[in-house]
KOLDREN-289856 format. One record per residue (C-alpha): residue number from 1; residue in three letters; x, y, z. Coordinates in nm, 4 decimals. Layout:
SITE  resi  resn         u         v         w
SITE   NUM   ALA         X         Y         Z
...
This chain:
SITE  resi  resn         u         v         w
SITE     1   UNK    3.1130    0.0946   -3.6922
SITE     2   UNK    3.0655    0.2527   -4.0684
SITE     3   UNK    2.9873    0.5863   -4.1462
SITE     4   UNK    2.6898    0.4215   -4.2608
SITE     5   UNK    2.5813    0.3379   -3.9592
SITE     6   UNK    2.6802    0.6377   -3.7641
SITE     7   UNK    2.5238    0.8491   -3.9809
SITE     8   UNK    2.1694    0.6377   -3.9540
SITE     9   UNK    2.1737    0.6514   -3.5744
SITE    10   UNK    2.2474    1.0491   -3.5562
SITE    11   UNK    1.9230    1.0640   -3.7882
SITE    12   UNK    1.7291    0.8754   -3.5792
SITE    13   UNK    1.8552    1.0586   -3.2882
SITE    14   UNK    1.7472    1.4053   -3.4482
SITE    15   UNK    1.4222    1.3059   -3.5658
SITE    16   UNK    1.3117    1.1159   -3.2222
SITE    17   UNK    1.4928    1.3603   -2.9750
SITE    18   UNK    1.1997    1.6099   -2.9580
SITE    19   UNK    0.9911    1.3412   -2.8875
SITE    20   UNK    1.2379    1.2122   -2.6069
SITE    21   UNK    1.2025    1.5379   -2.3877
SITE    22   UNK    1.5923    1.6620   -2.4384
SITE    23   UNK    1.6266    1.9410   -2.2472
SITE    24   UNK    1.9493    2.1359   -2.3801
SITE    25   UNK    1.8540    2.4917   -2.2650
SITE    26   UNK    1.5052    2.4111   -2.2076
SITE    27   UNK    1.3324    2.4153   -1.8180
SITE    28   UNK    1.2695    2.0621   -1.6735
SITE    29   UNK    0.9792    2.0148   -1.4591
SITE    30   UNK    0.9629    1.7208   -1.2363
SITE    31   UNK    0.6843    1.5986   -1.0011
SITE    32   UNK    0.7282    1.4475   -0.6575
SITE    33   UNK    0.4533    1.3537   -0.4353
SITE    34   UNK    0.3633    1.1164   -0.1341
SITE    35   UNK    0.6130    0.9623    0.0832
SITE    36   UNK    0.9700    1.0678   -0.0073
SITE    37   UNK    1.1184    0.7109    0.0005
SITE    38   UNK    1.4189    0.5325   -0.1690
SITE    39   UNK    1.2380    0.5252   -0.5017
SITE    40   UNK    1.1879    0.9159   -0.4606
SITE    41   UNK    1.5693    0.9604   -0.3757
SITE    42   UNK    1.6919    0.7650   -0.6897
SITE    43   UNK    1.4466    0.9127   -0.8692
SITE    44   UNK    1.5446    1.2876   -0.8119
SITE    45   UNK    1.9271    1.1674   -0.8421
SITE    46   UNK    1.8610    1.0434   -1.1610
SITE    47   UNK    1.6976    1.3389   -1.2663
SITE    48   UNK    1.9576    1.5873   -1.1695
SITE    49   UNK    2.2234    1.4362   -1.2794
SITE    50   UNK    2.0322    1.3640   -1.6310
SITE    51   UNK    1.8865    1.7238   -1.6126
SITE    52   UNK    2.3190    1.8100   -1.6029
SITE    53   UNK    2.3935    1.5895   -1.8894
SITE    54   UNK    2.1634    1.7502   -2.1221
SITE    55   UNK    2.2468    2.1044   -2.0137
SITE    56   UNK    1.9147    2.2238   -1.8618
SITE    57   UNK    1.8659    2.5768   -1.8101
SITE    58   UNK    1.6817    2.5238   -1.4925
SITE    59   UNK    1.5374    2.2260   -1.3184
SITE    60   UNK    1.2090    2.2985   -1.1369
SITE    61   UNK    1.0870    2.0089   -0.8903
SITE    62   UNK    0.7314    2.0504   -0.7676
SITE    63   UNK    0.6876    1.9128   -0.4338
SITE    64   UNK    0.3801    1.7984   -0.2442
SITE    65   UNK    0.5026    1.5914    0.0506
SITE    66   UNK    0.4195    1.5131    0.4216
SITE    67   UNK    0.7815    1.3624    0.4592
SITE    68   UNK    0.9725    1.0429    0.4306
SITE    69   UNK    1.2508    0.8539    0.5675
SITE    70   UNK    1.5564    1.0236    0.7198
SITE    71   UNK    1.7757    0.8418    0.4760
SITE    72   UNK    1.6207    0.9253    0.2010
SITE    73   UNK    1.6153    1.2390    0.2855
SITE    74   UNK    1.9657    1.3075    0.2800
SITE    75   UNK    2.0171    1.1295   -0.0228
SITE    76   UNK    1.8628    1.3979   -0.1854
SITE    77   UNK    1.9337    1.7114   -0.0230
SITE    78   UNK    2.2848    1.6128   -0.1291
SITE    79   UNK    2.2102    1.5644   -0.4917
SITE    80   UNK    2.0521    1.9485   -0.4710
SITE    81   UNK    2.3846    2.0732   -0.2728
SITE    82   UNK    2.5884    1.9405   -0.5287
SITE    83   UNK    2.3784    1.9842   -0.8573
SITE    84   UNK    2.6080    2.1598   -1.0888
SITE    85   UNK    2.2445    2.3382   -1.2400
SITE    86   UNK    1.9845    2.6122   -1.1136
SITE    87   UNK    1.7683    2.4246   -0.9149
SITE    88   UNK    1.4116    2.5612   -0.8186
SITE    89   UNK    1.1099    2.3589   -0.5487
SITE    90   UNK    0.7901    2.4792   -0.5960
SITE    91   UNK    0.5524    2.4162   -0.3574
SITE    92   UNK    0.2296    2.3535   -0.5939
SITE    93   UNK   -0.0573    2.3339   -0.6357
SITE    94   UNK   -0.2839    2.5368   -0.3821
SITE    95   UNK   -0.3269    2.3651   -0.0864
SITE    96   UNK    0.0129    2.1328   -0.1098
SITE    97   UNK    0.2966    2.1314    0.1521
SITE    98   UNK    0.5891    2.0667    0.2236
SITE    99   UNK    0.6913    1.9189    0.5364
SITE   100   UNK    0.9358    1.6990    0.7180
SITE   101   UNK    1.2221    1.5901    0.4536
SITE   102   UNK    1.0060    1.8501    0.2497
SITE   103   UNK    1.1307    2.1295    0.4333
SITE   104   UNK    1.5226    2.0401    0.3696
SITE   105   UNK    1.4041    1.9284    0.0187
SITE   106   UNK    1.2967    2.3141   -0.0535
SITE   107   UNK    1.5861    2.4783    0.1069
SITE   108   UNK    1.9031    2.3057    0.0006
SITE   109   UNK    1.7521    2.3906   -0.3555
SITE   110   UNK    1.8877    2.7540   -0.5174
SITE   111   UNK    1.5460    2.8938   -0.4760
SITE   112   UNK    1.1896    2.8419   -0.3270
SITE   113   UNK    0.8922    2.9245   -0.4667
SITE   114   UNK    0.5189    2.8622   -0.3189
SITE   115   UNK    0.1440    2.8548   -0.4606
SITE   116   UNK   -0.0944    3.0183   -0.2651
SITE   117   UNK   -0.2423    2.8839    0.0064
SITE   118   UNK    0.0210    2.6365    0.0632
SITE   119   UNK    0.2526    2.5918    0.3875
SITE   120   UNK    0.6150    2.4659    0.4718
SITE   121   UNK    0.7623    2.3100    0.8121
SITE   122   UNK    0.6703    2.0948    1.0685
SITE   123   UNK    1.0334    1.9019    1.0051
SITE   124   UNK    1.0780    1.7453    1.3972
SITE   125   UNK    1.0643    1.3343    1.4093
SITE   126   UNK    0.8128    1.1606    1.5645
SITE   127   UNK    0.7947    0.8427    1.6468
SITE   128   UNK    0.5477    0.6141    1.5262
SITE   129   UNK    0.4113    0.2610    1.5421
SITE   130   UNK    0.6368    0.3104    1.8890
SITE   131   UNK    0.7839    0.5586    2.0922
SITE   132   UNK    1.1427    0.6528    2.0102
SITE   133   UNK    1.3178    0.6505    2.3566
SITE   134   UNK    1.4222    1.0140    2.4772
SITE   135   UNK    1.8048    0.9584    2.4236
SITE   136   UNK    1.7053    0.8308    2.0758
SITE   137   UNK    1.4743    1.1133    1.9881
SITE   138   UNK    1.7315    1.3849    2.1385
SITE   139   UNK    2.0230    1.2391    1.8997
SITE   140   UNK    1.7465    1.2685    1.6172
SITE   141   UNK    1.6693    1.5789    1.6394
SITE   142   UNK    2.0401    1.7680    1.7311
SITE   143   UNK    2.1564    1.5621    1.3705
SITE   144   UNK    1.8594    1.6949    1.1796
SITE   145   UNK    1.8881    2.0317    1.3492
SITE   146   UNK    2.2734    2.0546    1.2628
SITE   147   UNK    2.1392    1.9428    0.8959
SITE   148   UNK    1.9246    2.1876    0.8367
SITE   149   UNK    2.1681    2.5072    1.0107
SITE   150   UNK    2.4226    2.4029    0.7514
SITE   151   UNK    2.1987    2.4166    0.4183
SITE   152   UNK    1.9960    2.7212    0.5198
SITE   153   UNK    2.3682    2.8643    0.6074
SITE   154   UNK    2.5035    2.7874    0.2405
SITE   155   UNK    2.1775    2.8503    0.0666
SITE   156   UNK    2.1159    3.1617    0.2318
SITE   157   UNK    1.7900    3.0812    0.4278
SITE   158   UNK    1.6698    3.1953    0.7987
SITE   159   UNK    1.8871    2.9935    0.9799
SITE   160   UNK    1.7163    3.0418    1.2743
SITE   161   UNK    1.3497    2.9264    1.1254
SITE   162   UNK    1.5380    2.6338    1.0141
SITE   163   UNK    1.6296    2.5165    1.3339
SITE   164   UNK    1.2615    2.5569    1.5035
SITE   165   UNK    1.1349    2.3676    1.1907
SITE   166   UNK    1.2861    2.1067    1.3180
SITE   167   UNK    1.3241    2.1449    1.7309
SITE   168   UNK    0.9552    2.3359    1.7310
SITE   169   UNK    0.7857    2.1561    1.4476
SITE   170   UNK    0.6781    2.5591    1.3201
SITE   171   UNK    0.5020    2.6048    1.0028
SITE   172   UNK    0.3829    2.8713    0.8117
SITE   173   UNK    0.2407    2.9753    0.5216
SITE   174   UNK    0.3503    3.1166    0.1520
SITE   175   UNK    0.3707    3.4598    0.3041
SITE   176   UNK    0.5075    3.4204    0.6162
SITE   177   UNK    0.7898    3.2245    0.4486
SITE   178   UNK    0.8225    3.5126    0.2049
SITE   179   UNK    0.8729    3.7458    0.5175
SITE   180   UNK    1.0956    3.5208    0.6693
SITE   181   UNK    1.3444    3.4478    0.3909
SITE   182   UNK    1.2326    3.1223    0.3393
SITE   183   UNK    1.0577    3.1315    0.0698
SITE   184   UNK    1.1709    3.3422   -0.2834
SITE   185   UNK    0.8617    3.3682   -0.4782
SITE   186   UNK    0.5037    3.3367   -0.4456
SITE   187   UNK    0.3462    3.2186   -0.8160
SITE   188   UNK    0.0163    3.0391   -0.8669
SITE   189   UNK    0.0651    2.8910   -1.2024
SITE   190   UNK    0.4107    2.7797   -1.3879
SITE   191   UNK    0.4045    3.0734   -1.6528
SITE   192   UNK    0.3834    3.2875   -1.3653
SITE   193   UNK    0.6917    3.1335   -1.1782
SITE   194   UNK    0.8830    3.1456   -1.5281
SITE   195   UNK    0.8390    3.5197   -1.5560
SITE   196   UNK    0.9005    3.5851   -1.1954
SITE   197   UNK    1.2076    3.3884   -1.2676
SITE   198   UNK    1.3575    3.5752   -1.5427
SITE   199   UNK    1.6769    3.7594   -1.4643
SITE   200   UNK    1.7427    3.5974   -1.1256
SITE   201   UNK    2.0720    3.5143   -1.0227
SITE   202   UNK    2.1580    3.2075   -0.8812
SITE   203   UNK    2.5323    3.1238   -0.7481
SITE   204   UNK    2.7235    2.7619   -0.8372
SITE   205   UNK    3.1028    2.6902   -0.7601
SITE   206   UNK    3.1515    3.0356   -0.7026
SITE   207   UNK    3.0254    3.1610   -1.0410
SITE   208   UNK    2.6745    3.3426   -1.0957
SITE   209   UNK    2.4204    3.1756   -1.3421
SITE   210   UNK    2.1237    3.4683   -1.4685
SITE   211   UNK    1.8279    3.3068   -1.5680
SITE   212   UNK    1.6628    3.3824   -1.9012
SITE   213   UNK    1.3199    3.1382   -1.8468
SITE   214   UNK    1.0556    3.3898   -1.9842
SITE   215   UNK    0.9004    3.2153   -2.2323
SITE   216   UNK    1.1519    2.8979   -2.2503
SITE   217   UNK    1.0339    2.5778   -2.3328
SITE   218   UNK    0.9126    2.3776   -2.0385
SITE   219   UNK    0.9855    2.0079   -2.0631
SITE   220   UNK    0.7949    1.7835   -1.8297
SITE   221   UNK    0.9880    1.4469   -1.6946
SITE   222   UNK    0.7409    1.1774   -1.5495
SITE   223   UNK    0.8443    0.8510   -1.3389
SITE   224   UNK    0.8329    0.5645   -1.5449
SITE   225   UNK    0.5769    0.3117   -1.5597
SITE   226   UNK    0.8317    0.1108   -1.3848
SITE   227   UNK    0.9481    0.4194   -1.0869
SITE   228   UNK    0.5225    0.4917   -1.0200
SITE   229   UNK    0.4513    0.1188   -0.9789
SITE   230   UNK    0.7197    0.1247   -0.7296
SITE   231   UNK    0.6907    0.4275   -0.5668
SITE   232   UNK    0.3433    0.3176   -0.4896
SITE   233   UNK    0.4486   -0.0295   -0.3518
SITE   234   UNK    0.6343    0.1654   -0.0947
SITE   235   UNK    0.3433    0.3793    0.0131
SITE   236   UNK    0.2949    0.2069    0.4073
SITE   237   UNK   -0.0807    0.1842    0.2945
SITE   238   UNK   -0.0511   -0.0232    0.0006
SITE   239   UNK    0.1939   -0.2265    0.1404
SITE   240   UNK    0.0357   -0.3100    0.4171
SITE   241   UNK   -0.2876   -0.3953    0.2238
SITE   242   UNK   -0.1129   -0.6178   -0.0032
SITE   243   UNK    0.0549   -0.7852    0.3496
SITE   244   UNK   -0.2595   -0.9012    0.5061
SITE   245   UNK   -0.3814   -0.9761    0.1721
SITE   246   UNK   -0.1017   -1.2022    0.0901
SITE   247   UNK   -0.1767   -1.3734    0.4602
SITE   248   UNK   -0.5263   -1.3791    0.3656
SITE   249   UNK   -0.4317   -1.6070    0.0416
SITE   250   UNK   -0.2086   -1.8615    0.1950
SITE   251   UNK   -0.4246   -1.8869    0.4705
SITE   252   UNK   -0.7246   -1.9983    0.2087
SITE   253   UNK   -0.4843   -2.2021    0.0137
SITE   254   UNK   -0.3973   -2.4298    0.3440
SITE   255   UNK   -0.7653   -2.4409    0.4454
SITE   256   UNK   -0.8754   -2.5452    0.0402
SITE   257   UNK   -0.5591   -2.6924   -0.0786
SITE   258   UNK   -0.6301   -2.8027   -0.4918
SITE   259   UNK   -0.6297   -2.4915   -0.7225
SITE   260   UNK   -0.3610   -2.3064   -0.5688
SITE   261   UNK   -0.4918   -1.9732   -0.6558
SITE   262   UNK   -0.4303   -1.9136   -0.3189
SITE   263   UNK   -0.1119   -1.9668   -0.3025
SITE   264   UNK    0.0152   -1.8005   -0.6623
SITE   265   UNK   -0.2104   -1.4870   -0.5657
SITE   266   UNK   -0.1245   -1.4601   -0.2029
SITE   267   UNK    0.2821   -1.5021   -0.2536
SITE   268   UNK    0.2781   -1.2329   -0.4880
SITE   269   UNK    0.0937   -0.9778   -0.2786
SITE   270   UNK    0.3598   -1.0900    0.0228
SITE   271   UNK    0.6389   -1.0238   -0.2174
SITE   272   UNK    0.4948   -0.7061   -0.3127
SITE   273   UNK    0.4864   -0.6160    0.0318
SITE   274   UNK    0.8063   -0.7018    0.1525
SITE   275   UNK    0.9504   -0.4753   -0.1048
SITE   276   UNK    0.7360   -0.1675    0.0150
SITE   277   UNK    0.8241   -0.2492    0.3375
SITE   278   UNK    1.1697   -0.3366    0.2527
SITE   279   UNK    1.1518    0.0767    0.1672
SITE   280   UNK    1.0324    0.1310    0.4743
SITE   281   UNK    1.2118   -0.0448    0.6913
SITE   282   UNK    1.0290   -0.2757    0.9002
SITE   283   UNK    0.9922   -0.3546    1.2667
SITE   284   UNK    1.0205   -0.7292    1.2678
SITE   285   UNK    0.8196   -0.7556    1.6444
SITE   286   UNK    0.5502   -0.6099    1.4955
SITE   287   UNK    0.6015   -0.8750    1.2008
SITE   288   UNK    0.6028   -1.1549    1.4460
SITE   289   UNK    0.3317   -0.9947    1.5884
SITE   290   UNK    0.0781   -1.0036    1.2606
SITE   291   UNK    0.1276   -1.3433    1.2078
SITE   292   UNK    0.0855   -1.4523    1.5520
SITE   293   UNK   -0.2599   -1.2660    1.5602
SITE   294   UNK   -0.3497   -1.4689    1.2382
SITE   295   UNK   -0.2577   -1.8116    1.3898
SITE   296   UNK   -0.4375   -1.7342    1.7042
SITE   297   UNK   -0.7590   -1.6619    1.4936
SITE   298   UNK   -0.7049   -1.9951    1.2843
SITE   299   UNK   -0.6672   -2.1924    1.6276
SITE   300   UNK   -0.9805   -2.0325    1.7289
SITE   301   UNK   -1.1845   -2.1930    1.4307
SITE   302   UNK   -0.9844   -2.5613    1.5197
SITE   303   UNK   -1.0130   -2.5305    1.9274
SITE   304   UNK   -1.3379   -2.3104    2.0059
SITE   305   UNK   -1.1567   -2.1497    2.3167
SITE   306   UNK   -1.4538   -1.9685    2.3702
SITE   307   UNK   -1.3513   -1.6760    2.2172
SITE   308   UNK   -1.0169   -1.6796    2.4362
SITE   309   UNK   -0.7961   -1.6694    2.1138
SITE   310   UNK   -0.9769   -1.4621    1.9292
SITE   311   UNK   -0.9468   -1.1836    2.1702
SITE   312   UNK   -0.5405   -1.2485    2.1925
SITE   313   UNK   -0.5200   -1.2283    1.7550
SITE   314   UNK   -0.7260   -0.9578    1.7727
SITE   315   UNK   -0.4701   -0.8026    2.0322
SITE   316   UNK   -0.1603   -0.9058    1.8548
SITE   317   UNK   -0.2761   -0.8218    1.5101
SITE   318   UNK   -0.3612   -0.4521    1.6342
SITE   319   UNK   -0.0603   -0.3696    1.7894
SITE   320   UNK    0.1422   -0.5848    1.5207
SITE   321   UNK    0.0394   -0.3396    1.2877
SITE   322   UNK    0.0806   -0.0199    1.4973
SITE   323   UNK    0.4545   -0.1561    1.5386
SITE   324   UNK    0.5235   -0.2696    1.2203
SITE   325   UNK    0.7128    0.0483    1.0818
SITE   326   UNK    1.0548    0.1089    1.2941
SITE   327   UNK    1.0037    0.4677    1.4231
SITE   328   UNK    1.3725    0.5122    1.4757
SITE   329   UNK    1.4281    0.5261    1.0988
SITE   330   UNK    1.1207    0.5952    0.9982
SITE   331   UNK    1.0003    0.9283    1.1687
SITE   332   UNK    0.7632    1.0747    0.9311
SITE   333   UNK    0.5835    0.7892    0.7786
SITE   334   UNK    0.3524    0.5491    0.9514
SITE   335   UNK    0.0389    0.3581    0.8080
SITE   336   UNK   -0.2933    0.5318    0.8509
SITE   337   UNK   -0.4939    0.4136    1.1767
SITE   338   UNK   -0.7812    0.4182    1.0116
SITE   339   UNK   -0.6582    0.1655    0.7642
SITE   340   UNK   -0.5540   -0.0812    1.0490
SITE   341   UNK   -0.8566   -0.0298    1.1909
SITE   342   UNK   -1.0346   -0.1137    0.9000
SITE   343   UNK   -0.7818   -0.4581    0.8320
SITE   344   UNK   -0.8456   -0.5328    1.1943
SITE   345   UNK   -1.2171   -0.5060    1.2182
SITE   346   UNK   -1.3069   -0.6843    0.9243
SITE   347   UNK   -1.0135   -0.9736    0.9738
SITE   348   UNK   -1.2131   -1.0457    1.2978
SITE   349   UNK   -1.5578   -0.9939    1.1346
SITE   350   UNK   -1.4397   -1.2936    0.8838
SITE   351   UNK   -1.2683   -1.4867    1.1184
SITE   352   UNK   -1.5839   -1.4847    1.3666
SITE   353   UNK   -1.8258   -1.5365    1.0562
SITE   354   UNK   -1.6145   -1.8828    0.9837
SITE   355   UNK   -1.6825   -1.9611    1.3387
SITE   356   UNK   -2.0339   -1.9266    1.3642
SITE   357   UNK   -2.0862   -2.1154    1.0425
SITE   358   UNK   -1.8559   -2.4042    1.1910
SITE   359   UNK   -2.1012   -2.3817    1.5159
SITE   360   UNK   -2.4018   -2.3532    1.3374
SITE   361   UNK   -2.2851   -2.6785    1.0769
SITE   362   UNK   -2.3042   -2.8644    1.4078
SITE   363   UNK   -2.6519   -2.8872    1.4552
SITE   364   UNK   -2.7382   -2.8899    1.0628
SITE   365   UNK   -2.8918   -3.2546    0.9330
SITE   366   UNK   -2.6168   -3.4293    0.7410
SITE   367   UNK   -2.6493   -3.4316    0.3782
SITE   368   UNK   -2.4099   -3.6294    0.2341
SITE   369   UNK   -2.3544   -4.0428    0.3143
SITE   370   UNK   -2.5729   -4.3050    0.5205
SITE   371   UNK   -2.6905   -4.0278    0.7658
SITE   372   UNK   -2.7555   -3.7859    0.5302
SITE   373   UNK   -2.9862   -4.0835    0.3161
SITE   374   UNK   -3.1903   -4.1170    0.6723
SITE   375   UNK   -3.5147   -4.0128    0.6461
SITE   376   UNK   -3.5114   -3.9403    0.2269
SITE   377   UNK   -3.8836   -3.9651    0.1234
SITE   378   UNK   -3.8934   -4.1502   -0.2245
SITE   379   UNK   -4.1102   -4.3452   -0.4791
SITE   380   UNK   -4.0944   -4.7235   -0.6002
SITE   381   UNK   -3.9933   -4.7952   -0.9510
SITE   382   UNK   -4.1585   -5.1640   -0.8932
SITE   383   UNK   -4.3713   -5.3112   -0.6662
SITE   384   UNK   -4.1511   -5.4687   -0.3698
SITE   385   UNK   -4.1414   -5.8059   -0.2278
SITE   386   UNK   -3.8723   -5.8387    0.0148
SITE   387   UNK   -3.6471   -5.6548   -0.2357
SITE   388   UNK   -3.7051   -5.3474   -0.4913
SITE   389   UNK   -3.6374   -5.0447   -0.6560
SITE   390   UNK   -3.7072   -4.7108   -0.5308
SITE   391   UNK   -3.6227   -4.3134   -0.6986
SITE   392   UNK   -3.4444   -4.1185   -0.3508
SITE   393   UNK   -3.2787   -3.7772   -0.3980
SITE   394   UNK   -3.2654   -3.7979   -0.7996
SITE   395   UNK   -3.1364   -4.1560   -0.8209
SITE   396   UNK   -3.2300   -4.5107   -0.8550
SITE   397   UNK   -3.1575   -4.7181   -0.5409
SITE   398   UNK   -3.2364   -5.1346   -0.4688
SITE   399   UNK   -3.4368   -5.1197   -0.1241
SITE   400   UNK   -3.5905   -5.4004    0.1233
SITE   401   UNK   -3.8897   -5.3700    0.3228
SITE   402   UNK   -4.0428   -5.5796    0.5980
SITE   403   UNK   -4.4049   -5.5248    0.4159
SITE   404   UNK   -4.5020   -5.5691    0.0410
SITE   405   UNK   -4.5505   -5.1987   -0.1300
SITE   406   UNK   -4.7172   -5.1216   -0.4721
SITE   407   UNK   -4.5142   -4.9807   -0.7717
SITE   408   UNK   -4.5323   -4.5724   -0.6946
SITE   409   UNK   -4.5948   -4.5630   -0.3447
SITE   410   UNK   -4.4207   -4.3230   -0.0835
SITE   411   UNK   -4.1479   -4.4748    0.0708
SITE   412   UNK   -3.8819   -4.3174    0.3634
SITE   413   UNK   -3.5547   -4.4350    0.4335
SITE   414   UNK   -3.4891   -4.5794    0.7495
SITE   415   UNK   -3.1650   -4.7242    0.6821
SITE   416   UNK   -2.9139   -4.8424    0.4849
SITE   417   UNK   -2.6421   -5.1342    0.4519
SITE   418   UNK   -2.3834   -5.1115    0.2139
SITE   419   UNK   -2.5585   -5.0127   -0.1110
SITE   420   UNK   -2.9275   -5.1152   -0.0080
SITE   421   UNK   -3.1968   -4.8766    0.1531
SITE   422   UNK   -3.3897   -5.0123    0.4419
SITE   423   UNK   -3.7345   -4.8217    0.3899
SITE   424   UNK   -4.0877   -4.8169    0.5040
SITE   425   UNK   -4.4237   -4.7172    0.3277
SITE   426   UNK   -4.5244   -4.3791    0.4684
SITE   427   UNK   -4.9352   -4.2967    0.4506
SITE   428   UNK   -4.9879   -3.9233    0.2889
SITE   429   UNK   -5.0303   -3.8136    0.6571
SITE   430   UNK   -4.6599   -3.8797    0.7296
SITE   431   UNK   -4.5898   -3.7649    0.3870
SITE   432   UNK   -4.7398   -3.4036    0.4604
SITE   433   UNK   -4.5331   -3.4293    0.8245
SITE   434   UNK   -4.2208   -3.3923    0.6062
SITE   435   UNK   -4.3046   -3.1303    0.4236
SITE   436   UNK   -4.3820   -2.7318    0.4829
SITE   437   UNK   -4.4474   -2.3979    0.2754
């Protein structure tokens, strides 16, 4: 490469790095909210170590979380344990939280800081969509236990807290977690935590970093477009929306085949939703169990079992979707039952709509071919001998009658062969029969 060229790309890279949110001896602030996921865990590896390359003074992460997956969990507790930088989580804004994988989030970081009005704990697993079995749960719970005794040891936290957090499923608040050593610092805005900051030391590889963040330059890292977009795929909600709406679209594509908007739209939405649930790890009995639920309901529209099927997908797709995230490896998230409730409810609604309309189409006059031409009131073009032309439903038709009938008289079709109405003169009395207000 020339010196020409070198020399053009350092330019560029001092006149854009400002804009590029370098962070040599600058504070990082990072967000992280929702479900701590995969996404999350790369995320907050990326940014440490990135936060490390550009020599950070300190890297704040403020955390608003209900918990995530176990995995992901420990992903990132050991990117804090081994982050070569001042690392602070701060629990913000009023009324956040951190619990479950929040709780080892906040204390296998150098120091904690809360908002007011905001709480930490509640870190034991529960099972949901299905009850973990008692051995299961036990195992759980000593690992996580064992987890959390070992960062509070090396971070210098209430060991003993740590443990019920898990066991106990405590929480508490800002200042019970101040009283408790849990928490370091209680700050409602960032310029307060900055100054409350300043001078604090905080010890890495055996060597003691003091902070100097009054007044430093706060630079604020977002997810990409790219991170958000997934992050929110993995969210069980959305990804469980987009599931039964990719169903939804396949099963109108097979019922309408032609367009295929159907099928473009609805594969998408199930490939978006095998990713979140990918994240997520899915229960594939409660998969099973979806789809079964759906093909019961679409039997119920071919059979009419009397409503014997629809009761059994209504069943299946209920507790399909109560299973469908594994509990064992996913303790702390679980899709909202008022959501599936909501899916559930208004998939039957639908499905029983389409049924009553098929009913209902049973007992309707045809419309459409030689029965739906029966009893057609129209008006001669010419007068008719045998054979003539009469004006039915918007068209010209050729029509035979027994009896002779005058150009512009009422006529009603009382059959037809081939392309030839069979029809009859009708008097203005049978005329006004036919017709009502």
């Amino acid at each position: 490469m020339s010196a020409k060229h070198i020399l053009l790309r350092l330019l560029t890279l001092i006149l854009f790095l400002p804009f590029l949110g370098y962070a040599e001896g600058k504070v990082v602030l990072t967000e992280v909210s929702g479900v701590i996921n995969p996404i999350i865990a790369r995320y907050i590896g990326n940014t440490i170590a990135r936060a490390e390359k550009e020599k950070a003074e300190l890297l704040i992460i403020q955390i608003d979380t209900h918990g995530g997956l176990v995995t992901s969990n420990h992903e990132i507790t050991k990117s804090l344990l081994n982050c070569k930088i001042p690392v602070v989580t701060y629990i913000f804004p009023k009324g956040a939280r951190a619990a479950s994988a929040g709780v080892f989030i906040c204390l296998a970081s150098d120091i904690v800081a809360m908002a007011s009005s905001t709480h930490i704990g509640a870190a034991h697993p529960v099972g949901l969509g299905q009850e973990i079995g008692k051995d299961i749960s036990k195992k759980i719970t000593n690992d996580l236990a064992a987890e959390i005794k070992g960062i509070a040891k090396e971070k210098g936290k209430n060991i003993e807290w740590a443990e019920k957090a898990v066991r106990e499923s405590v929480s508490i608040t800002e200042e019970e977690a101040i009283n408790l050593k849990i928490a370091d610092i209680i700050a409602n805005d960032l310029d307060e935590l900055l100054e409350k900051l300043e001078g604090r030391v905080v010890k890495k590889d055996d060597k003691e970093i003091v902070l100097n963040t009054k007044g430093k330059e706060v630079v604020k890292w977002k997810m990409s477009f790219r991170e958000g977009f997934l992050h929110a795929l993995a969210e069980p909600n959305i990804a469980y929306v987009f599931l039964m709406l990719g169903i939804y679209g396949l099963i109108y594509e097979f019922s309408s085949p032609g367009i295929g908007l159907g099928a473009v739209m609805g594969s998408i939405c199930l490939i978006l939703a095998f990713f979140g649930l990918s994240n997520l790890s899915i229960n594939l009995a409660g998969l099973f169990l979806i789809i079964l639920g759906f093909i019961l309901l679409i039997a119920e529209i071919k059979a009419q079992s009397h409503g014997i099927l629809t009761i059994g997908g209504a069943v299946a797709l209920t507790l399909g979707s109560f299973m469908l995230i594994d509990s064992s490896s996913a303790p702390a998230v679980a899709i909202s039952k008022s959501v599936i409730l909501s899916v559930v409810i208004t998939t039957i609604a639908i499905f029983f709509l389409l049924i009553s309309l098929g009913i209902f189409s049973q007992f309707r006059k045809v419309k459409t071919g030689k029965e739906g031409m029966i009893g057609e009131i129209g008006i001669t073009k010419a007068p008719i001998k045998d054979k003539g032309l009469v004006f039915v439903d918007g068209e010209i038709w050729q029509a035979r009658c027994n009896s002779e009938i005058e150009e512009g008289e009422r006529v009603e079709v009382v059959g037809m062969e081939g392309l030839v109405l069979s029809v009859r003169k009708i008097t203005d009395e049978t005329f006004n029969s036919h017709t009502s207000l």
